[in-house]
C-alpha positions as CSV (number, residue, x, y, z in Angstrom):
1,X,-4.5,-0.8,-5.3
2,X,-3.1,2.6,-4.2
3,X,0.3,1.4,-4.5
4,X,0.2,-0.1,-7.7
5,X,-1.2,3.3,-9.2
6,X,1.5,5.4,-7.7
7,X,4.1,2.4,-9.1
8,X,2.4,3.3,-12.4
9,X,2.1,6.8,-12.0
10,X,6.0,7.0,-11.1
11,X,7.5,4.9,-13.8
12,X,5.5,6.3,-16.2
13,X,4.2,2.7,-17.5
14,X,0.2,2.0,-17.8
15,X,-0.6,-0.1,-15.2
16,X,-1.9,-3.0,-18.0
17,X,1.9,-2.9,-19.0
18,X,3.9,-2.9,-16.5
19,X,7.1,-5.6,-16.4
20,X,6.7,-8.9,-13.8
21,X,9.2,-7.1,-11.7
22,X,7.3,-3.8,-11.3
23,X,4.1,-6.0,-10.4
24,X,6.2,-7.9,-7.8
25,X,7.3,-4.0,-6.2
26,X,3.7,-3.2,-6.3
27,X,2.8,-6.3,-4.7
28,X,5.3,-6.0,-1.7
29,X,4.3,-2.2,-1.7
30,X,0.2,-3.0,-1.0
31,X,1.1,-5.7,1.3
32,X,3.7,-3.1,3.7
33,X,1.0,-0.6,3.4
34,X,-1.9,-2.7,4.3
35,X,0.2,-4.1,7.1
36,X,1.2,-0.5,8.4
37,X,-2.5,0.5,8.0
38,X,-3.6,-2.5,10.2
39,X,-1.0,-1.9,12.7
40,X,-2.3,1.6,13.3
41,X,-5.8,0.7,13.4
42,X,-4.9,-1.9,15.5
43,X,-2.5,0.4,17.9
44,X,-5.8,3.3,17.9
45,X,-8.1,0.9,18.2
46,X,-6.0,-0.7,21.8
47,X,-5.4,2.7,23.0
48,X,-8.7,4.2,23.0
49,X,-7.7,7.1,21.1
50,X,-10.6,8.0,19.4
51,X,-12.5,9.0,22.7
52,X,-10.7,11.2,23.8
C-alpha cells in the first residue's frame, strides 16, 4: 500500500483518482518492494544476522 500512497502523494492525484496507468506503476512498484523486502528477510533470516 506504501507505494501506491507515495505514487499519489508524488503526482499530486487522490488515490480514488488516479488514471489506469498510474495504478499499473503502483502495482509494479508494491510488487518490487515486497519482493526486495522478502529477499532481505530472507538473506537475514539465512545469515543469522540477528544474533549477533
Amino acid at each position: 500500500m506504501a507505494p501506491f500512497v507515495a505514487l499519489s502523494s508524488l503526482t499530486g492525484t487522490p488515490f480514488g483518482e488516479m488514471s489506469g496507468l498510474e495504478r499499473w506503476v503502483g502495482l509494479a512498484l508494491s510488487i518490487l518492494t515486497g519482493a526486495a523486502l522478502g529477499a532481505g528477510l530472507q538473506y537475514i533470516c539465512r545469515r543469522g544476522l540477528w544474533t549477533r
